[in-house]
C-alpha positions in Angstrom: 29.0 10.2 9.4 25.8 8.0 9.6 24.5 5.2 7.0 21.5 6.4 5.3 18.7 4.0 5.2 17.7 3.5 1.5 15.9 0.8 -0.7 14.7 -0.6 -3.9 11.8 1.8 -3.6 7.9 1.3 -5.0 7.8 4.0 -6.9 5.3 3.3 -9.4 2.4 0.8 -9.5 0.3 0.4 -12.7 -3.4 -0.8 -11.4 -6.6 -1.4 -14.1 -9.0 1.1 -13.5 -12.8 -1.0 -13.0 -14.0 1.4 -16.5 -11.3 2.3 -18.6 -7.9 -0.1 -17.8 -6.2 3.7 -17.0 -2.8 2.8 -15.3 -2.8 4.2 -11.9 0.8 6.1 -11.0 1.7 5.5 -7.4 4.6 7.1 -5.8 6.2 5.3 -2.4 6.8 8.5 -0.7 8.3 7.0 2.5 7.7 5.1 5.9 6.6 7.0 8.9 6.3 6.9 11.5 8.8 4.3 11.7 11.4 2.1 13.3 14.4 0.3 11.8 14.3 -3.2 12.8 16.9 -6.3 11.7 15.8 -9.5 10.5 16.4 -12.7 8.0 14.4 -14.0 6.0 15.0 -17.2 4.6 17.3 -17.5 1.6 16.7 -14.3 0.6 17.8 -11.0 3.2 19.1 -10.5 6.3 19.8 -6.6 7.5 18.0 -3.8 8.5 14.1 -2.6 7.5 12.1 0.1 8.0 9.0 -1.0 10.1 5.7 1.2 9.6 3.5 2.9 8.0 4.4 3.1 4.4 3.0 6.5 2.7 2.2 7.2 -1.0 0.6 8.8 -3.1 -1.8 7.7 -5.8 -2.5 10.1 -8.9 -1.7 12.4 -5.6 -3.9 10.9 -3.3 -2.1 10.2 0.1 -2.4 6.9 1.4 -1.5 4.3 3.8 -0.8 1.1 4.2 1.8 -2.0 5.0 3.6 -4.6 3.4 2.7 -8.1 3.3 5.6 -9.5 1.3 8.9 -10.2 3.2 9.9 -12.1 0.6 11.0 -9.5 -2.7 12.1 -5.6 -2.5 9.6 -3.1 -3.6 10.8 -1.9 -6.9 9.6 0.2 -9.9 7.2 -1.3 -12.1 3.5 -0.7 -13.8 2.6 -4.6 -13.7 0.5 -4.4 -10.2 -3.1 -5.0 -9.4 -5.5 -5.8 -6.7 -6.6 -9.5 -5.8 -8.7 -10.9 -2.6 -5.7 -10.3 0.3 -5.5 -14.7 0.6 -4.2 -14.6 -3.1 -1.1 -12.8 -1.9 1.7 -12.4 -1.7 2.9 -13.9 -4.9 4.5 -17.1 -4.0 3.6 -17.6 -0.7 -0.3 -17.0 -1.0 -1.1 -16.7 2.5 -5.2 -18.4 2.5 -8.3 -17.4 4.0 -7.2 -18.0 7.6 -4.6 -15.9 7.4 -5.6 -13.5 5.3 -8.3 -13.5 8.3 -6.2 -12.6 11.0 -4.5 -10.0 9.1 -8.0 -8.3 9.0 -8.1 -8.5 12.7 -5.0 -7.6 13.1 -5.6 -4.6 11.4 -8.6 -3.8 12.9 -7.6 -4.4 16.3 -3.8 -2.5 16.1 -4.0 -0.3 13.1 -4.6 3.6 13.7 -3.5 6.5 11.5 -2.6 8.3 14.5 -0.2 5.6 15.6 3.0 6.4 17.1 6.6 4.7 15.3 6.8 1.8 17.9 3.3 1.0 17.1 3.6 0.8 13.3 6.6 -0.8 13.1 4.9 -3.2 15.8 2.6 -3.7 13.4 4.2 -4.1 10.4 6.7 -6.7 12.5 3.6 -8.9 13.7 2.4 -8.5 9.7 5.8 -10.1 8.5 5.7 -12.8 10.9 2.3 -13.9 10.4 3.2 -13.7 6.0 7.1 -15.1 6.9 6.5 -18.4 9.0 9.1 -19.8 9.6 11.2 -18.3 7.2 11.0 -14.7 8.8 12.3 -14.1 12.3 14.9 -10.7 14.4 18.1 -10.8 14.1 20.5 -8.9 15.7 20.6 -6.4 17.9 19.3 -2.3 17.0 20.3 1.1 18.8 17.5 -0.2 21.5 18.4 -3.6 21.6 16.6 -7.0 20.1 13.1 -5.4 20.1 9.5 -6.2 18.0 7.9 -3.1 18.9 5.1 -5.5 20.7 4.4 -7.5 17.5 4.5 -10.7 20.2 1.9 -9.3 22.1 -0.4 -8.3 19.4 0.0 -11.7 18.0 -1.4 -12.8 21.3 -4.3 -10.8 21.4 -5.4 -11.0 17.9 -6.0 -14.7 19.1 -8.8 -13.4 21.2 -10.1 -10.7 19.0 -13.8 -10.8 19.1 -14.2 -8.3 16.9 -14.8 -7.9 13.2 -11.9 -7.9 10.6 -10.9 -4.7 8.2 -11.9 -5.1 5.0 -8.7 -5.5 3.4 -7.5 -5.7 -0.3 -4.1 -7.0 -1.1 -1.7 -5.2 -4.5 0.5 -7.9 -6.0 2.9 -7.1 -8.8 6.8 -7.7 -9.7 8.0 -5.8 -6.2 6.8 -6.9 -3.2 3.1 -7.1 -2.6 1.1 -4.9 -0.2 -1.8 -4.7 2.1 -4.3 -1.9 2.0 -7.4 -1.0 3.1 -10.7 -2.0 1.1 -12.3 1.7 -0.2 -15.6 0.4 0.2 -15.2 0.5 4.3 -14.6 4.1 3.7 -17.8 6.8 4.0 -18.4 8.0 0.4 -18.5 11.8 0.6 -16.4 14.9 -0.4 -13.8 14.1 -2.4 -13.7 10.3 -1.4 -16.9 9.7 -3.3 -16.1 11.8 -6.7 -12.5 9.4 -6.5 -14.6 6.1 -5.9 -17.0 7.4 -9.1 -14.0 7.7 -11.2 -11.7 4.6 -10.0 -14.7 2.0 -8.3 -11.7 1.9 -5.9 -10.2 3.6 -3.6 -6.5 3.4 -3.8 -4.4 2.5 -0.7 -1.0 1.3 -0.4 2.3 0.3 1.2 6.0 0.7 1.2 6.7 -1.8 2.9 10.3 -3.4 3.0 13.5 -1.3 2.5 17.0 -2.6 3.4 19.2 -0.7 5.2 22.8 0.4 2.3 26.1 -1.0 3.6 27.3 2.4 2.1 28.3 5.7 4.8 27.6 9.2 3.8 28.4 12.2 5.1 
């Protein structure tokens, strides 16, 4: 037997399109690559999470992404939209500065090529910068207490030089998410007839799914 990792999933995210206010359907597919880390975060969860690069698709376009929101379970719901990423995450609106250093850290770390101890690194360093004090590890996972090198990205994003992504934060009823600003992207083939029709170019996150107390076979 082996526990299966499972969540309150993001399933769908209703977003107002720039022309017509046309709900957007996206569909959290899964995270991957990916590492299960433990952690707590304050008054609210403590347990396992997937760490990495959350996948889904929107009105089937494939997407990445991560979460910025420690703080609520993704869950089903058409009551998202975008704001500037320092309005987010509900709650615990993070600012400029930090939304600045998210930018760099993304930048800097972020590849789609990335291997599982990358992402989750990622994702970890992310939490941590969102969480504050109120996010830290716990435990202990299959390799031991490990951050996937979210410590030394924190370090280096310190002495980034470099120019930030241009990020774009989703905040709705689940957890909010970080994605990737469409208008960094080259417009051509089939990005630029989606950017005609939307003005934006979806991106998104699955970010943080608790690992069920419950065996299976």
């Amino acid at each position: 037997m082996r526990k299966i990792i499972s969540s309150f999933t993001t399933i769908g995210a209703s977003l107002a399109l720039a022309i017509h206010a046309q709900a957007i359907f996206v569909e959290d597919i899964g995270v991957s690559p990916s590492e299960v880390t433990f952690i707590k975060v304050t008054n609210f969860y403590t347990g396992g999470a997937w760490a990495g690069i959350n996948k889904l698709l929107i009105d089937g376009v494939a997407t990445n992404g991560f979460c910025i929101d420690p703080f609520h379970f993704s869950r089903t719901s058409s009551g998202y939209s975008f704001v500037p990423l320092a309005d987010a995450p509900k709650g615990h609106l993070m600012g400029a500065a930090t939304a600045e250093e998210i930018s760099k850290l993304w930048a800097m770390a972020y590849s789609p090529n990335m291997t599982a101890p990358e992402a989750a690194g990622l994702q970890i360093a992310i939490w941590e910068i969102v969480g504050g004090a109120n996010f830290s590890l716990v435990g202990s996972s299959v390799k031991g207490a490990n951050d996937y090198g979210a410590s030394v990205l924190l370090q280096d994003v310190a002495n980034y030089s470099g120019h930030g992504a241009r990020l774009i934060a989703l905040t709705g009823p689940g957890q909010d998410y970080v994605v990737q600003n469409p208008r960094a992207v080259p417009e051509s083939g089939t990005t630029l007839s989606f950017l005609a029709m939307t003005l934006l170019c979806l991106v998104s996150v699955r970010g943080f799914r608790k690992i069920s107390p419950k065996p299976t076979l």
